[in-house]
C-alpha positions in Angstrom: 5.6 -12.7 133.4 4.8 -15.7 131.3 2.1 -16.9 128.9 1.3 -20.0 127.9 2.3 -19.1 124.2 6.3 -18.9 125.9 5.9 -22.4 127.5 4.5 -24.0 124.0 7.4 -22.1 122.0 9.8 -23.6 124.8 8.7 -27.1 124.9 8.7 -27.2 120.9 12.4 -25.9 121.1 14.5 -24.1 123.7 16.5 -22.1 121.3 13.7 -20.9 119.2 12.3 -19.5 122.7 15.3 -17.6 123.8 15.9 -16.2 120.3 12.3 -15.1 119.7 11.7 -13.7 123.3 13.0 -9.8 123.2 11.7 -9.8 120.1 8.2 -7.4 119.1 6.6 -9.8 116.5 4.1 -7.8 114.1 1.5 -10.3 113.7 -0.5 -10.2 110.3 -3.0 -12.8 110.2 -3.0 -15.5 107.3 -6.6 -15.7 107.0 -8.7 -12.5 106.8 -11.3 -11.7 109.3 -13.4 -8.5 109.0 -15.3 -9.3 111.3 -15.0 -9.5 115.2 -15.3 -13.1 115.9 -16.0 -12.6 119.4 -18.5 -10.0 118.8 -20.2 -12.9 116.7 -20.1 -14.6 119.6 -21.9 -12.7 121.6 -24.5 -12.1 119.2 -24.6 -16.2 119.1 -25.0 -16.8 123.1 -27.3 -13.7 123.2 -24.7 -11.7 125.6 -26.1 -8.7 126.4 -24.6 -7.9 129.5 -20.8 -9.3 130.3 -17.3 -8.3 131.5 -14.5 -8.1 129.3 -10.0 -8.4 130.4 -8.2 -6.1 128.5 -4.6 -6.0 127.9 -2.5 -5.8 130.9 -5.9 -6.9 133.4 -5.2 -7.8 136.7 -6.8 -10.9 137.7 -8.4 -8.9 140.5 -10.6 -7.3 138.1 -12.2 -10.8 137.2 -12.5 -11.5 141.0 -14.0 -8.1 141.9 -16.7 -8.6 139.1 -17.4 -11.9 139.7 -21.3 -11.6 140.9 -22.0 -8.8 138.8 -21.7 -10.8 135.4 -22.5 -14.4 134.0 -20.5 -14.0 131.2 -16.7 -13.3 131.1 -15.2 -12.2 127.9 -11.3 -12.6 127.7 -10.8 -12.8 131.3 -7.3 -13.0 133.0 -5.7 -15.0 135.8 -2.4 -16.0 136.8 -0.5 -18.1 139.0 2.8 -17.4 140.3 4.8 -15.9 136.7 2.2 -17.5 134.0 -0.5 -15.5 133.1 -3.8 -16.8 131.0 -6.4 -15.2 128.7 -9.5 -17.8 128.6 -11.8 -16.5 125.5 -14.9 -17.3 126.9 -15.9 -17.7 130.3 -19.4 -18.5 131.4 -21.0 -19.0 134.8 -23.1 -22.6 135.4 -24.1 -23.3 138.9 -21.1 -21.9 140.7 -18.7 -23.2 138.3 -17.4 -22.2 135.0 -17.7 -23.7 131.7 -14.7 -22.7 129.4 -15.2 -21.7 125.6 -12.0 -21.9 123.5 -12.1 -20.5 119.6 -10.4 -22.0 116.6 -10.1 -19.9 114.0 -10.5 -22.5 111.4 -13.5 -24.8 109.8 -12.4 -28.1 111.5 -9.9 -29.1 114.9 -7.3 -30.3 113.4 -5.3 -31.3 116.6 -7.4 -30.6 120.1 -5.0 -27.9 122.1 -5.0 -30.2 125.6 -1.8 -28.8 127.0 -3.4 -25.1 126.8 -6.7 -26.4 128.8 -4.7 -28.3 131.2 -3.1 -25.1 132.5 -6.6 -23.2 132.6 -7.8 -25.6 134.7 -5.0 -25.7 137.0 -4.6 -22.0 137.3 -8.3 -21.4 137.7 -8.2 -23.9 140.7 -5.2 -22.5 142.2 -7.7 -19.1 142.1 -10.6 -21.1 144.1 -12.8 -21.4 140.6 -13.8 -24.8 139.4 -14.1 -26.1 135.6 -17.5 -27.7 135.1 -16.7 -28.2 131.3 -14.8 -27.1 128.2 -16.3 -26.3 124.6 -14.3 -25.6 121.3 -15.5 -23.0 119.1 -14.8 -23.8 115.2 -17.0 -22.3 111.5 -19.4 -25.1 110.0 -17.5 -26.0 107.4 -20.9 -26.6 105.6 -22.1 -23.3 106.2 -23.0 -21.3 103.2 -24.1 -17.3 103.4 -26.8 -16.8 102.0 -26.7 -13.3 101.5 -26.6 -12.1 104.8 -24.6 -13.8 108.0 -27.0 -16.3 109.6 -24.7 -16.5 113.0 -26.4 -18.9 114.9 -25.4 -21.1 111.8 -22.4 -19.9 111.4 -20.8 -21.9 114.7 -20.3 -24.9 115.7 -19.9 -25.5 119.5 -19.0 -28.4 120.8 -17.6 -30.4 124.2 -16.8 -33.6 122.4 -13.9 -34.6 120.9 -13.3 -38.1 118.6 -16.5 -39.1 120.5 -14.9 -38.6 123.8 -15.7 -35.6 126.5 -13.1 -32.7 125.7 -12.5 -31.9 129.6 -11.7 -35.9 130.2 -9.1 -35.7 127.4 -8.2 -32.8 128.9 -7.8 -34.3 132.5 -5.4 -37.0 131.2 -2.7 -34.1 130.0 -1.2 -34.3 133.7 1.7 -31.4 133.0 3.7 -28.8 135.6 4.0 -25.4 134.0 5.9 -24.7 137.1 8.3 -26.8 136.3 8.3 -25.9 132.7 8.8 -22.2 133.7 11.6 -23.1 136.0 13.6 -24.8 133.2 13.0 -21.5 131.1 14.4 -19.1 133.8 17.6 -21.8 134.6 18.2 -22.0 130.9 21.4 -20.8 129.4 22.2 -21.3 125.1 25.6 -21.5 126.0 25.1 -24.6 127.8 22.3 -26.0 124.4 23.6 -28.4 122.3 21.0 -27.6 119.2 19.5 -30.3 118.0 17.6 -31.1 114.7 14.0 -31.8 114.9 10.7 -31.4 112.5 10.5 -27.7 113.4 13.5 -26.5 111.8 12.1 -26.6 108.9 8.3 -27.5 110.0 6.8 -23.8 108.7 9.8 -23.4 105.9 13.2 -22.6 107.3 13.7 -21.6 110.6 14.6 -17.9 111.1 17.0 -19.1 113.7 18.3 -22.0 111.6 22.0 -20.7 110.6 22.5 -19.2 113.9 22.1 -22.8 115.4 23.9 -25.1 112.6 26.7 -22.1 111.4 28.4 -24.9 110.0 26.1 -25.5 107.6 26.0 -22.1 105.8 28.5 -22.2 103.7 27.2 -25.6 102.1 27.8 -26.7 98.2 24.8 -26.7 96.0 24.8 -30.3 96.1 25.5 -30.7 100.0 23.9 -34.0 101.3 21.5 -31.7 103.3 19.4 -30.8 100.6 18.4 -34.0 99.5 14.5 -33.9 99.6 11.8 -36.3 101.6 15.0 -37.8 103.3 14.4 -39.3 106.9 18.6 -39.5 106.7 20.4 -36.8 105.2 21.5 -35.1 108.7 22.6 -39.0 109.9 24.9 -38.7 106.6 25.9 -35.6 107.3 27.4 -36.0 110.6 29.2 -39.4 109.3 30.9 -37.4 106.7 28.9 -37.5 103.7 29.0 -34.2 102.4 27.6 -34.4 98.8 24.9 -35.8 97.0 26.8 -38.1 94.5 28.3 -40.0 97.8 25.4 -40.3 99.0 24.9 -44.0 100.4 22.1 -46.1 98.8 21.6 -48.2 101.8 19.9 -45.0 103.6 17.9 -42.9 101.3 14.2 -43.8 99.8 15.3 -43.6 96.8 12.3 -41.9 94.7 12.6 -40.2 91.4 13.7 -37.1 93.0 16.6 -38.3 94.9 17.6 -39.9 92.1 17.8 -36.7 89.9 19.3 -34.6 92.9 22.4 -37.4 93.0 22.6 -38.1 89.7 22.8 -34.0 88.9 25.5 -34.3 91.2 27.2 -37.1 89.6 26.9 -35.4 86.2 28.4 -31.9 87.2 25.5 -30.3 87.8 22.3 -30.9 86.4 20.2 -34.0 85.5 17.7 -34.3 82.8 15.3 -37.2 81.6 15.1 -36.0 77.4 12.5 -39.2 77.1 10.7 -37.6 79.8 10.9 -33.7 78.9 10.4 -34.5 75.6 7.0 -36.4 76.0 5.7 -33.7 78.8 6.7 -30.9 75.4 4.4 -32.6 73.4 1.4 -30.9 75.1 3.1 -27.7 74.5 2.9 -27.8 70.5 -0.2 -25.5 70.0 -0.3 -21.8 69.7 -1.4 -19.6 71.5 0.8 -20.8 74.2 -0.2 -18.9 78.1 1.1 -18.2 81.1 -0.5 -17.4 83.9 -0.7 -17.0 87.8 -3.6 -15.7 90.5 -3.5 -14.2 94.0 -5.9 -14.4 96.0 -7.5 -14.1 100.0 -9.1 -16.4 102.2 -11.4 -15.1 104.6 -12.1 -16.8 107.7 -15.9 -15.7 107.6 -17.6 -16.0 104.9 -17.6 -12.6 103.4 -19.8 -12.5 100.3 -22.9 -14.4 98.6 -22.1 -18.2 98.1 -19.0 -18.0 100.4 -17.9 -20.9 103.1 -15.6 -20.3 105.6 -12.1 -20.5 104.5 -13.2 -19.6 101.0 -11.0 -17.5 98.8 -11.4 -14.2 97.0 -9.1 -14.1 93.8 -8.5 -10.5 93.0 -5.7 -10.9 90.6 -4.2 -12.6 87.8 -0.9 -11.6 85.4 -1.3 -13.7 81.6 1.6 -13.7 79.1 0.6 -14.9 75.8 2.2 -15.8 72.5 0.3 -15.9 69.9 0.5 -17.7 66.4 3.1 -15.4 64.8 5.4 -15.6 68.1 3.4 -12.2 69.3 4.0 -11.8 73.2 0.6 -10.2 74.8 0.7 -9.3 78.6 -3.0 -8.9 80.2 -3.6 -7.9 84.0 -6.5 -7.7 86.4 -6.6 -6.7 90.4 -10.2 -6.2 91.5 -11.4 -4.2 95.2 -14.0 -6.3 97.5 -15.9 -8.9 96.1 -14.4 -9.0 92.5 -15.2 -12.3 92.1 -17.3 -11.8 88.9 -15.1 -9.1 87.3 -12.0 -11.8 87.9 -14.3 -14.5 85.7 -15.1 -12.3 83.1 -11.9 -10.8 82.4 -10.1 -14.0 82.3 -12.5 -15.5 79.7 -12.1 -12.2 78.2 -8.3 -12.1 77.9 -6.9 -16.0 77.7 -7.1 -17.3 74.5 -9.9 -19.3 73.6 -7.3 -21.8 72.8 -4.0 -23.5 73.2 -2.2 -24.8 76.4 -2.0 -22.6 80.1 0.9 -23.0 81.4 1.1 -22.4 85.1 3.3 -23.5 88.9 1.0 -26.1 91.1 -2.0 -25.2 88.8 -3.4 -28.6 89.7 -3.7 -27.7 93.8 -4.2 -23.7 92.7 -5.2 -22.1 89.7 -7.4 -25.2 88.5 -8.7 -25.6 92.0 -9.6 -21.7 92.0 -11.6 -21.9 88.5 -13.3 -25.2 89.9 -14.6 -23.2 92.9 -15.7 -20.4 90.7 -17.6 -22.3 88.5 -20.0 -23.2 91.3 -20.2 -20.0 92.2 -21.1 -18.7 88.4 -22.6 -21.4 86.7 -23.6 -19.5 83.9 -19.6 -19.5 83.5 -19.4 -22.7 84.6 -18.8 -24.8 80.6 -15.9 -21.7 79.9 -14.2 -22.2 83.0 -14.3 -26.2 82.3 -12.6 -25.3 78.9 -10.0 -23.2 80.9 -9.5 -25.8 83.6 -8.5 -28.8 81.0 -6.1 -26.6 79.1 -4.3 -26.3 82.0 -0.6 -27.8 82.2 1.6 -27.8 85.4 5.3 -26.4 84.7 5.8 -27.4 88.7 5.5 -31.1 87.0 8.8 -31.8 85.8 10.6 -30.8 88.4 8.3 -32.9 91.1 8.8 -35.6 88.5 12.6 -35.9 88.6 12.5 -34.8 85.2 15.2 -32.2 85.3 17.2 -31.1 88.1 19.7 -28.2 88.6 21.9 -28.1 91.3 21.7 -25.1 92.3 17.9 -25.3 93.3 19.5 -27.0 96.6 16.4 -28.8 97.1 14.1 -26.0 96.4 10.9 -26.3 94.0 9.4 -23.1 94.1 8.9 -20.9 91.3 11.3 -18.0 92.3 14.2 -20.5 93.0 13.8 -21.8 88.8 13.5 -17.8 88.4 16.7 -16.7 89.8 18.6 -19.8 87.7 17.4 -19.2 84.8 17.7 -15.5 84.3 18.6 -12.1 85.8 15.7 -11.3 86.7 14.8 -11.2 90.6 12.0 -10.7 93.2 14.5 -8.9 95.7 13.9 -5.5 94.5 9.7 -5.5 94.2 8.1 -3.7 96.6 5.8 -7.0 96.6 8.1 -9.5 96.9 5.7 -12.8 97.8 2.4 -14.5 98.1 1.6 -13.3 101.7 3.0 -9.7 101.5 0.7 -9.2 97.7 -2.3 -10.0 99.9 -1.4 -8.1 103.1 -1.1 -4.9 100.3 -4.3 -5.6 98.6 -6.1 -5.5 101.8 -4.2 -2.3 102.8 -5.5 -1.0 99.5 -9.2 -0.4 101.1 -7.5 1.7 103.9 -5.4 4.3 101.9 -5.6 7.5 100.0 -5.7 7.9 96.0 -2.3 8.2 95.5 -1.3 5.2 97.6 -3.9 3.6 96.4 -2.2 3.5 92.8 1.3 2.7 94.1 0.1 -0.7 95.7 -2.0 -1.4 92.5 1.0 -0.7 90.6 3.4 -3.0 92.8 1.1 -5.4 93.0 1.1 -6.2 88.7 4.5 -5.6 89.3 4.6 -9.0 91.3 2.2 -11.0 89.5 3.2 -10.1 86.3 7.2 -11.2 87.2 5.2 -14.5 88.8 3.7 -15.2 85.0 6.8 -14.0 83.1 8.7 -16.6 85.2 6.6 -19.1 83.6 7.6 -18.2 80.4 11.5 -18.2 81.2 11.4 -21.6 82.9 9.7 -22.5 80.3 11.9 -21.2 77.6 15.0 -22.6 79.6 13.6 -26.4 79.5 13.5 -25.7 75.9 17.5 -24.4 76.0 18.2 -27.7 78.1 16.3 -30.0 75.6 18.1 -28.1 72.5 21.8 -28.1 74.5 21.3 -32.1 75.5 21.3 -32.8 71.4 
């Protein structure tokens, strides 16, 4: 059998499809959601009475309890090998109105190929559509101090101004056809082919298996020349690294122009005008470094919370102080720590003297800005926080300096592993995503577990704000060295 999750996986690239398929994905959701959003829902329609599909439903249950219900909760049909799971199904004058959820505070792209099959299959089962309605959070929504659910949804059958089921209706598409070309397809017989999903979601897990070629590629290979509409087009014409790179096909932005000339100049590029002006921020002591985790909940969780707000339960600080001192400070919170976060960062930063921290424009700064509306009483010591902020990501962005062996690679634990011995490979907690999976595990275990996640959790954090300090430190080794 087939879903409709196979055909979209197929259409956006064969290969990915037949590697992914015997595969038993653990899905872990990005966004947390404590509560049952389709339990909300019924408390939104007033559903009181209803069938619900579970797991492995035949479509003859659906059939079979047809007059007994008006409302349909994750019914399933199928046609021929596909198989579909409609959210919501509701009853209107012997047809059926469709409810699809997105769990998110806006559409960002209307899922027409999806619809189009529900339609079809329902009409190949003798049921026909009257309309279709998306299901999204008011972004505006605010709790109050208690979920107000009948504000907490929007539901609509417009999209752009235009009727969801006509934009639906113009998506004229076969899944028959679709799942014909699945069965009849053989990856000995695929040419792979590049595309935006290779590396649409960060590199693909199936990536090396597809290009082996490319595995074995110098730090400077053409391939990892950033924003680049071209670098595969050079590739396959021969050009192999960065300092033969022809001029005539890249943008040719500051950061290209670092990467090449770093390969021109054996290795690394570095702008001392540059570096040294971006230092001069960096004079005072105390000098700090820090980094936050945090969790976005789909429903607004606590007091003064949106949907898609964030919880920050953690933060690591390094500090040295005016006699060269280093101080290392760390706080993880349980539930709604957001208060207890506030107060122990005012309480341990420095009241003065830079903040060093990675992205702290689109993070840190953006979580203090938040959390200021939320506490105003904090609000004028948070402001004081916010502008002492400076952005060690901002160098590197800049073209300022540029390592080879970053391979096109920005992110904090790339600088980490060139600049020192130390490495995120051992931690228990070894990124972003798996820090926040742990911290919400930590309300589901004993004591003693309890304490190990807390423990790996600093652990993590703390190696994040250390690795401030050491790319920090080795910019100053360059500048010294380029004397």
């Amino acid at each position: 059998m087939y879903h409709i999750s196979d055909i979209k996986k197929f259409l956006r690239c064969e290969r990915l499809y037949f590697y992914g398929r015997d595969e038993a994905n653990v899905f872990r959701p990005y966004l947390r959601n404590d509560e049952n959003i389709t339990d909300l829902l019924k408390q939104y329609f007033n559903i009181d009475e209803y069938f619900e599909g579970v797991r492995n439903d035949q479509p003859s249950r659906f059939i079979d309890n047809y007059d007994k219900y008006e409302w349909f909760i994750h019914p399933r049909f199928s046609d021929g090998e596909l198989r579909i799971n409609i959210p919501l199904v509701h009853k209107n004058e012997g047809k059926l109105d469709l409810y699809y959820i997105y769990y998110s505070n806006a559409i960002r792209e209307l899922d027409t190929l999806s619809y189009r099959i529900g339609i079809d299959v329902l009409g190949k089962s003798g049921f026909e559509v009257n309309d279709i309605y998306v299901i999204y959070l008011d972004p505006n929504y605010v709790n109050e101090g208690e979920l107000d659910i009948k504000k907490l949804f929007v539901v609509t059958d417009m999209y752009k101004k235009r009727k969801i089921i006509d934009l639906v209706r113009l998506n004229d598409f076969d899944y028959n056809e679709t799942i014909k070309r699945i069965e009849n397809f053989k990856i000995e017989e695929n040419v792979p082919k590049k595309s935006r999903f290779c590396k649409f979601f960060g590199l693909c897990e199936y990536y090396d298996r597809c290009f082996p070629d490319e595995t074995d590629k110098a730090d400077d290979s053409i391939l990892t020349l950033v924003t680049s509409q071209n670098k595969n087009k050079m590739y396959e014409e021969g050009i192999r690294h960065l300092k033969d790179a022809d001029i005539e096909q890249i943008e040719g932005n500051r950061l290209q122009y670092a990467q090449i000339m770093a390969s021109r100049n054996g290795g690394l590029f570095l702008d001392k005008m540059a570096l040294s002006k971006w230092f001069e921020q960096l004079s005072e002591r105390p000098i700090s470094f820090i980094d936050f985790e945090w969790d976005r909940y789909l429903v607004p969780e606590y007091i003064k919370m949106k949907p898609m707000d964030v919880v920050c339960f953690e933060f690591a600080l390094y500090y040295i102080d005016e006699n060269g001192h280093m101080e290392h400070r760390t706080f993880v919170g349980k539930g709604d720590c957001r208060r207890e976060f506030v107060e122990g960062l005012i309480e341990y930063l420095p009241e003065k003297g830079p903040i060093l921290a990675y992205n702290a424009e689109g993070a840190e700064c953006l979580r203090l800005e938040e959390l200021s509306e939320i506490f105003p009483e904090y609000a004028e010591k948070l402001r004081n926080i916010i502008d002492r902020f400076v952005d060690l990501a901002y160098p590197f962005m800049e073209g300022m300096v540029y390592d080879v062996r970053m391979a096109g690679d920005y992110t904090l634990k790339k600088l980490v592993d060139i600049c020192s011995d130390y490495s995120y490979k051992n931690l228990d907690i070894y990124d972003g995503m798996e820090a926040v999976f742990s911290w919400r595990n930590m309300e589901h275990v004993d004591e003693v577990k309890e304490k190990q996640i807390l423990e790996n959790l600093k652990e993590y954090c703390s190696l994040d704000a250390y690795g401030l300090f050491l790319v920090y430190r080795w910019l100053i080794k360059l500048m010294v060295e380029s004397k």
